[in-house]
C-alpha positions as CSV (number, residue, x, y, z in Angstrom):
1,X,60.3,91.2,19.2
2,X,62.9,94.0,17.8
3,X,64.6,91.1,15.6
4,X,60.8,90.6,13.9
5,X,60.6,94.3,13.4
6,X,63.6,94.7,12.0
7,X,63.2,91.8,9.7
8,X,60.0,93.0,8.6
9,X,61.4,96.9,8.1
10,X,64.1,95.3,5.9
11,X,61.5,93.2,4.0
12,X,59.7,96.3,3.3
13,X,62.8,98.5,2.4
14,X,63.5,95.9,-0.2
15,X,60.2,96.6,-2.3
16,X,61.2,100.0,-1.9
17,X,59.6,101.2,0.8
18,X,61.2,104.0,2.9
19,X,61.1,104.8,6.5
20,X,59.1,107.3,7.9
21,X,58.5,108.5,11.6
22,X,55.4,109.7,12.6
23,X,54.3,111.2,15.8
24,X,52.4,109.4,18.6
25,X,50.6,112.6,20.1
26,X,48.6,114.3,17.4
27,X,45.8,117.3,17.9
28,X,42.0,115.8,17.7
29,X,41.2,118.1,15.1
30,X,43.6,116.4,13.1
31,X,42.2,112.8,14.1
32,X,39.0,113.8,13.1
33,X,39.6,113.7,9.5
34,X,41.0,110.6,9.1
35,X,38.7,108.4,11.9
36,X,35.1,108.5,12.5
37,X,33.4,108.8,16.1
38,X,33.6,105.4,17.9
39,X,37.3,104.9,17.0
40,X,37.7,108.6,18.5
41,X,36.1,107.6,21.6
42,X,38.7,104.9,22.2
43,X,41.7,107.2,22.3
44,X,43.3,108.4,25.3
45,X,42.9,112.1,25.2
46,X,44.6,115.2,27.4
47,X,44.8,118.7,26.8
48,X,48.3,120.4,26.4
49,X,49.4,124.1,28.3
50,X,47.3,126.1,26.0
51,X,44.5,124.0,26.3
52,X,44.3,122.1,22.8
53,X,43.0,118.8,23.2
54,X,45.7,116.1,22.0
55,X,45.3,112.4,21.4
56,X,47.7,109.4,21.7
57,X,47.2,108.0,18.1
58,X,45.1,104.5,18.0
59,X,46.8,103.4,14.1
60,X,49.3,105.2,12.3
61,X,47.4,105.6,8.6
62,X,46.4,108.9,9.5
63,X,49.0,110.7,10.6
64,X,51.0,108.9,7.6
65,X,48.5,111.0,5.3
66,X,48.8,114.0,7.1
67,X,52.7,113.8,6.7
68,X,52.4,113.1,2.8
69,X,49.5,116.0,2.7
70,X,52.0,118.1,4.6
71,X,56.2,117.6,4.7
72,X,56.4,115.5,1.4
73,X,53.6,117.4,-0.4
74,X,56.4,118.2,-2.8
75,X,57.0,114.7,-3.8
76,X,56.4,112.8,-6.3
77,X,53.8,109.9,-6.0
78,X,54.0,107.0,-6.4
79,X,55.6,106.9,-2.4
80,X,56.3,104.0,-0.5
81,X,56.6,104.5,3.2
82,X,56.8,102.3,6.1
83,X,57.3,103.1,9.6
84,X,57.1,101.4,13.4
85,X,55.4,102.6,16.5
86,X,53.1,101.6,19.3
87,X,49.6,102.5,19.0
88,X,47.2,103.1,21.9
89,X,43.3,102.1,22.8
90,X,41.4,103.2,25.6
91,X,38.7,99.9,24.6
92,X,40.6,96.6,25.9
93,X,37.9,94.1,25.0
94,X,37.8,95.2,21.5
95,X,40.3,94.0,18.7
96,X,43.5,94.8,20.2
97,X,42.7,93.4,23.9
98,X,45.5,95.3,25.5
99,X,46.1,99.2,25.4
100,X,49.4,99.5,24.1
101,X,50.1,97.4,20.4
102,X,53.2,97.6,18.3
103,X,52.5,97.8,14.6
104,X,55.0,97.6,11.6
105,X,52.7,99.4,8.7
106,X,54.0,100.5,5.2
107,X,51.2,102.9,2.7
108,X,51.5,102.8,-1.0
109,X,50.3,106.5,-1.8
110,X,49.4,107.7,-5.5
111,X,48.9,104.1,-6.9
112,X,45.5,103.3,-8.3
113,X,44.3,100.1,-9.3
114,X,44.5,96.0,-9.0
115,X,48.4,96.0,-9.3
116,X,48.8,98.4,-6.4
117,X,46.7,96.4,-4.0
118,X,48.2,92.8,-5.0
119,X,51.3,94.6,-4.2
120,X,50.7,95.5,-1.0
121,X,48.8,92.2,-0.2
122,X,51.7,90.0,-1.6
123,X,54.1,92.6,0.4
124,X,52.1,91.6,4.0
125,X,52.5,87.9,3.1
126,X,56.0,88.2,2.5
127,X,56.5,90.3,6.3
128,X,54.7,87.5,7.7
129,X,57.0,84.8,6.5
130,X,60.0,87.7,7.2
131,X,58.9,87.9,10.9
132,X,59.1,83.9,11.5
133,X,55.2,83.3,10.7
134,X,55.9,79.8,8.1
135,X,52.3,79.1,7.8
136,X,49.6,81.8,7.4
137,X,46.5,82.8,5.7
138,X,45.8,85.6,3.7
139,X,41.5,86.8,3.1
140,X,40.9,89.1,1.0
141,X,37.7,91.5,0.4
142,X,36.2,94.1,-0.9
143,X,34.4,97.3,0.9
144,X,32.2,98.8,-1.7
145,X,30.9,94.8,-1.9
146,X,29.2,95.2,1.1
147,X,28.8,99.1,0.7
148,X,26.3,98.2,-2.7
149,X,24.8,95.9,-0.7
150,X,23.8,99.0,1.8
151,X,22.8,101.3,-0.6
152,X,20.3,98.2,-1.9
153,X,18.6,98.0,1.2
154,X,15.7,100.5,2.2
155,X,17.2,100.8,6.3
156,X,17.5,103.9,8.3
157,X,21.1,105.1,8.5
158,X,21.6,104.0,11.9
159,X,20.4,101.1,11.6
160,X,23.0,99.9,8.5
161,X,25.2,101.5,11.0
162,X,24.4,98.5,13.7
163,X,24.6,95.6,10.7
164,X,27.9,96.8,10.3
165,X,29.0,96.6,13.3
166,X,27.5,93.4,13.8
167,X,29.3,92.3,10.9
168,X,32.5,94.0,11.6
169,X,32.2,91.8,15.1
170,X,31.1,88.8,13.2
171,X,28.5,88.9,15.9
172,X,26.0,86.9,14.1
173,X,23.1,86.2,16.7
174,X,23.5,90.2,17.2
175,X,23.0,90.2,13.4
176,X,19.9,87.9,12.5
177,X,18.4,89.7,15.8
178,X,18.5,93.2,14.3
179,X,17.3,91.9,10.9
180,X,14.7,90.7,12.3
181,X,12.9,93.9,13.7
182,X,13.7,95.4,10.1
183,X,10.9,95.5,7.4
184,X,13.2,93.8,5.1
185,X,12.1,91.8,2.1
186,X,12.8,87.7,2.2
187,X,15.4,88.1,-0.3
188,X,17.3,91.4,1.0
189,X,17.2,89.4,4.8
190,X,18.5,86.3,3.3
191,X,21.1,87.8,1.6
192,X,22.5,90.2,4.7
193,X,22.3,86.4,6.5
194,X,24.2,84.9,3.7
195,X,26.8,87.4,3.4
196,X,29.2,86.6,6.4
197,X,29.7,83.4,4.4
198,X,30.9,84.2,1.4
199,X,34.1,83.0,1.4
200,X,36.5,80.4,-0.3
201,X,38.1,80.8,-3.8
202,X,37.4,81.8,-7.0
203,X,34.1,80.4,-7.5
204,X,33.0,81.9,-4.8
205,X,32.9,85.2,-7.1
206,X,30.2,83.6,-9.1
207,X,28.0,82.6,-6.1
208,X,28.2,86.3,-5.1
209,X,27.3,87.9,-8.6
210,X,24.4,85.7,-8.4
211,X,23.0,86.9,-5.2
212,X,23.4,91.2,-5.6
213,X,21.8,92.9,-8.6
214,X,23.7,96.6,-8.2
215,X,26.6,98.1,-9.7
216,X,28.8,99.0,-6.9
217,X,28.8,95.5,-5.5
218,X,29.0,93.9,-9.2
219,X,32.3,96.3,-9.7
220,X,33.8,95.1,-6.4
221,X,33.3,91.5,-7.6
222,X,35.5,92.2,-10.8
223,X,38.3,94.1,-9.3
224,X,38.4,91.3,-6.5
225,X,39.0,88.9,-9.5
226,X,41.7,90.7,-10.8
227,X,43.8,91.3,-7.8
228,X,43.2,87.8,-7.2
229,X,45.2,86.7,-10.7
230,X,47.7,89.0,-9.7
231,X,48.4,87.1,-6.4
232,X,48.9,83.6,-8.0
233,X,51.4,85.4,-10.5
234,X,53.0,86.5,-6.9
235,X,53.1,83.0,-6.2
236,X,50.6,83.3,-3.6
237,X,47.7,81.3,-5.2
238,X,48.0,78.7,-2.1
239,X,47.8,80.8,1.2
240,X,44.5,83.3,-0.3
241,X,41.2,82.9,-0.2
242,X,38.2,85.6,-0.6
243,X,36.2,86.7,2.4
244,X,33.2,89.1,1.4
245,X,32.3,89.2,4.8
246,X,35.0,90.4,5.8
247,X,34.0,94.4,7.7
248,X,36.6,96.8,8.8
249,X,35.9,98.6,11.6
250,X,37.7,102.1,10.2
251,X,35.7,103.9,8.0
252,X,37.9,104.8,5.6
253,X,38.4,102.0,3.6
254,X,37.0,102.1,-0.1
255,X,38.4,99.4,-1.7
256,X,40.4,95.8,-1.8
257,X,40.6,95.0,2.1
258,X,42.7,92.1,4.1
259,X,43.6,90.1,6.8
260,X,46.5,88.2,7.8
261,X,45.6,85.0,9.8
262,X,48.8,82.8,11.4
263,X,47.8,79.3,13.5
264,X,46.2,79.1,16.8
265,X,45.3,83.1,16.3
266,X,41.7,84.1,16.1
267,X,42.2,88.1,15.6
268,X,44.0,89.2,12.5
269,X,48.5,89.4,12.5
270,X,48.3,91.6,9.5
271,X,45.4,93.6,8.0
272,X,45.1,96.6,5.7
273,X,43.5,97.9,2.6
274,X,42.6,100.6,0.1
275,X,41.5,104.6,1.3
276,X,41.0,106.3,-1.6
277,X,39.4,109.2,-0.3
278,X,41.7,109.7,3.2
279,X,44.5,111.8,1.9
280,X,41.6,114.4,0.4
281,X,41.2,115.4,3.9
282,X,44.2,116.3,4.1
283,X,44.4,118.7,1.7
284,X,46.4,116.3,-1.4
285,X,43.4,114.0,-3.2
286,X,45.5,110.7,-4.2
287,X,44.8,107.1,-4.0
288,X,46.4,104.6,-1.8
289,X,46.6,101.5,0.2
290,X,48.2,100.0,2.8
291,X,48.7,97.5,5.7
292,X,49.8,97.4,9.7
293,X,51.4,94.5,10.6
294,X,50.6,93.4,15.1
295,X,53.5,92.7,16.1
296,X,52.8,91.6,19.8
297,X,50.2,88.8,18.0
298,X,53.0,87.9,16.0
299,X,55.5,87.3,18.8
300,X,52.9,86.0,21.2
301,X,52.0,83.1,18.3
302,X,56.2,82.5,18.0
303,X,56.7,81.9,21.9
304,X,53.9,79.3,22.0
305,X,55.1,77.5,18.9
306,X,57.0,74.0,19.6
307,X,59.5,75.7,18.8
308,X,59.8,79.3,19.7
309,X,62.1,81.7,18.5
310,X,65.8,81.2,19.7
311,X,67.6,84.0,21.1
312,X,70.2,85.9,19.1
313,X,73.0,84.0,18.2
314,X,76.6,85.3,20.0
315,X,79.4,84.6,17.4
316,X,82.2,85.7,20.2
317,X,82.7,85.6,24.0
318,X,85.5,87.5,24.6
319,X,87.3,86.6,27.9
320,X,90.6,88.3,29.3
321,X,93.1,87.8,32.6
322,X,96.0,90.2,33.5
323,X,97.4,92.4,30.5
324,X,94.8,91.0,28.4
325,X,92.2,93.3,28.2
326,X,93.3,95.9,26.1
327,X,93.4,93.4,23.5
328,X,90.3,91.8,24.2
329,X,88.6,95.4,23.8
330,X,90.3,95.8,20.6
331,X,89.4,92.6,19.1
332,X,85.6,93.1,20.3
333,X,85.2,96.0,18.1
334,X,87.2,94.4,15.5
335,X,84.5,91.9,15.5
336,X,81.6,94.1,15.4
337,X,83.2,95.7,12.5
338,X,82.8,92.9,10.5
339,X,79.1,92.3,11.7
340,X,79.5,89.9,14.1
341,X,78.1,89.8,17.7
342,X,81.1,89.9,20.4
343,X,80.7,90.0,24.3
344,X,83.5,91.2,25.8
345,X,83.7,89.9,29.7
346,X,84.0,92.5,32.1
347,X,85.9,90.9,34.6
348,X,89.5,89.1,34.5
349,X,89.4,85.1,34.3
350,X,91.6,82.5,33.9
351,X,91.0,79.7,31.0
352,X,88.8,77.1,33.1
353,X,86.6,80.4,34.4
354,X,86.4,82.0,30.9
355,X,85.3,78.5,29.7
356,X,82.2,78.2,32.1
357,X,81.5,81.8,30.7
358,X,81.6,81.1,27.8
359,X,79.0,78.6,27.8
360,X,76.8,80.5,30.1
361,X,77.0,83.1,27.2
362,X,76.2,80.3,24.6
363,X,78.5,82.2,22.1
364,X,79.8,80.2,19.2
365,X,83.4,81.0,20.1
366,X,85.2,81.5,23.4
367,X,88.6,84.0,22.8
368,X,90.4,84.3,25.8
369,X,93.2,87.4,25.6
370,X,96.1,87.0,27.8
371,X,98.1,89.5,26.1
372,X,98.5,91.3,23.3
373,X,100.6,89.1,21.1
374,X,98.7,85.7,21.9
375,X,95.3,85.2,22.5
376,X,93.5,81.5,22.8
377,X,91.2,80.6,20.6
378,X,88.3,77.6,21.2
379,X,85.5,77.1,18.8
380,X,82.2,74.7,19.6
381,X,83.2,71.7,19.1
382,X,86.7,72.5,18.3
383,X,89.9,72.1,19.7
384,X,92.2,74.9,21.2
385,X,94.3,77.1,19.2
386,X,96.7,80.3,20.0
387,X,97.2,82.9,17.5
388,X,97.8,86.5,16.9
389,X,94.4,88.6,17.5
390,X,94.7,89.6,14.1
391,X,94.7,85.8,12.7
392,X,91.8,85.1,15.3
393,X,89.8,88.0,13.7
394,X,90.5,87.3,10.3
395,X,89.2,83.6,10.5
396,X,86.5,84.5,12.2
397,X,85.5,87.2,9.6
398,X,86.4,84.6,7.0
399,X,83.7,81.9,9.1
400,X,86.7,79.3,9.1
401,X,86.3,77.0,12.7
C-alpha cells in the first residue's frame, strides 16, 4: 500500500501540489466548524490533562482549512496542498466499514469556478490510474442541484433532513416511505422519486432542466455542463458520467461533487468536491475544492484482481564469504546511490548457497563479493562474470545484463 501512496503523492506533486502534514488529534471546538453533528458523533473523543475535549480526526479537509486559515494565512492563493494520513470512525457499518482508513487527499484553495473543479476531478482520475486502478469510473454532481430542489419543497427542516439522508444512503424504500407521510404535491413526490436516477451523460442535463423550475438547481445544471466540456478536453470524456443523485454526507459541500468508482467496489475509491464556505469558518473566506483518495479500498480491489500487485522488484542481492564483506557493504550503498534496490546478505556463503539466496530474494542480480578486487557477477538469465566492483556497479547503473 506505501508504493500506491507514494505513486499517488508524486502524481499530485506533479500538478503542483505540495505536501502538507496535518495533525490527527484536533480540539472539538475546532471540529465543530468544519463538520456538522452526526459526523461529530462518530469521532472518537478523550479529554487531554487540562480537560479540553480532543478528537481523533474522521477526514482531513478540515484541519487542511484550519492550517491555510492559520500557518499559511500569509500565502498567496491559489494553494495546492496534498497530504496522507489515517482517518478514524467510531460508526463501522457506515461508509468506511472499519475504524481506521488511509486517505491520500489534495485541496485546491482560492480557485473559483469550472476550471478549478475539472482540475481536481481530472487530477483524482489520474491518482487512480497512478495507484494501479486501469479501469475506473468517475460520477460527477452537483450539491446546490439537489439543495434547489429542497428549498422547492414546502417540508419541515427535519424532515428534508431524513430525505437526505435517505438519499445520501441511496436507501430508497427508506425514501419513498418518508415521502409518503409528507403532504407533498404529485409532481414535487415524483420528482424527489425521480431524482436518485438522474444519471448518464450529457443529455441527461436536459431531462433534469425539464423536471425543476428554480434557480439554484437551473445554475447547478449549467456549471455541471461546463466542467463537463472541460473533462473531455482532459481527455476524460470516456470514464465520466453525471449522477444528480449523488448526496454527500458532509455538509459542507456547495458545489461540483464526485465519486471515484473502480470494479467489483460498491463504496466510492475516490470522492471529493467543492466547499466554498468552509475556510470562512476559519477566519480566511476563499473558495476551494478538493478530493481524498481510500487507499485501503484501493489496495483491497488490487489484491483480488487476477493479477494483484507484485512486490517491489530487488535489482541486487548482494552475497559475501570470507574477506568479502566489506566490499559487499560498499557496493550495496553504491547501488542505492544510483536508485537501485540492493540486499546485502547478512551472513557469509559460498557461491551454490548465495545462489539459493538469491532466488529466495527474487532479485534481478545475484553479486557474490569474495574480496575486494573480484567480485562474481550472475544476472537472470545470464551467465557468470567476475569483475572489479566498480565495473559491476557501473553496468548495473548503466542497466547493461
Amino acid at each position: 500500500m506505501r508504493d500506491a501512496q507514494e505513486s499517488v503523492l508524486s502524481e499530485m506533486r506533479r500538478w503542483g501540489y505540495r505536501h502538507v502534514i496535518t495533525p490527527m488529534v484536533e480540539s472539538t471546538d475546532v471540529l465543530e466548524l468544519g463538520i456538522g453533528a452526526e459526523q461529530r458523533r462518530r469521532l472518537f473523543k478523550f479529554a487531554d490533562a487540562r480537560g479540553e475535549v480532543l478528537a481523533l480526526v474522521g477526514e482531513r479537509t478540515v484541519p487542511v482549512a484550519r492550517l491555510v486559515a492559520g500557518k499559511l494565512r500569509g500565502s498567496a492563493l491559489p494553494l495546492r496542498l496534498c497530504y496522507a494520513g489515517p482517518v478514524l470512525s467510531t460508526d463501522e457499518g457506515g461508509f468506511q466499514q472499519r475504524r481506521e482508513t488511509y486517505q491520500v487527499g489534495a485541496e485546491l484553495v482560492g480557485a473559483p469556478g469550472p476550471v478549478a473543479d475539472a482540475e481536481v476531478i481530472a487530477l483524482a482520475a489520474r491518482c487512480l490510474q497512478a495507484s494501479g486502478v486501469q479501469r475506473y469510473q468517475v460520477d460527477v454532481g452537483h450539491a446546490e442541484f439537489f439543495q434547489g430542489i429542497m428549498d422547492a419543497v414546502k417540508l419541515p427542516d427535519e424532515v428534508k433532513a431524513q430525505v437526505r439522508a435517505a438519499l445520501a444512503a441511496r436507501d430508497f424504500v427508506a425514501l419513498e416511505a418518508l415521502l409518503d407521510k409528507t403532504p407533498l404535491r404529485s409532481a414535487e413526490h415524483e420528482l424527489l422519486l425521480r431524482f436518485p436516477a438522474l444519471r448518464g451523460g450529457s443529455e441527461m442535463l436536459e431531462t433534469a432542466g425539464g423536471l425543476v423550475r428554480n434557480k439554484r438547481s437551473e445554475r447547478a445544471l449549467a456549471e455541471l455542463a461546463e466542467v463537463q466540456k472541460l473533462l473531455v478536453a482532459h481527455g476524460l470524456g470516456e470514464v465520466v458520467s453525471l449522477d444528480l443523485g449523488a448526496i454527500r454526507d458532509f455538509d459542507y459541500y456547495t458545489g461540483i461533487i464526485f465519486e471515484g468508482y473502480g470494479p467489483e467496489v460498491g463504496r466510492p475509491v475516490a470522492q471529493g468536491g467543492r466547499y466554498d464556505g468552509l475556510l470562512e469558518r476559519f477566519g480566511r473566506a476563499a473558495p476551494a475544492t478538493g478530493f481524498v483518495v481510500q487507499l485501503d479500498l484501493i489496495w483491497e480491489m488490487l489484491t483480488r484482481a487476477p493479477r494483484p500487485p507484485a512486490l517491489p522488484q530487488i535489482d541486487a542481492a548482494v552475497a559475501w564469504t570470507g574477506s568479502g564483506l566489506t566490499t559487499a557493504l560498499k557496493l550495496g550503498s553504491t547501488l542505492r546511490l544510483f536508485g537501485m534496490r540492493a540486499v546485502v546478505d547478512t551472513q557469509a556463503r559460498d557461491q551454490a548457497q548465495a545462489k539459493a539466496w538469491w532466488q529466495a530474494v527474487g532479485a534481478v542480480n545475484l553479486i557474490h563479493c569474495r574480496s575486494g578486487a573480484t567480485v562474481s557477477w550472475t544476472a537472470r538469465g545470464g551467465r557468470t562474470k567476475t569483475l572489479p566492483p566498480e565495473q559491476v556497479a557501473g553496468r548495473l547503473a548503466g542497466g547493461l545484463a
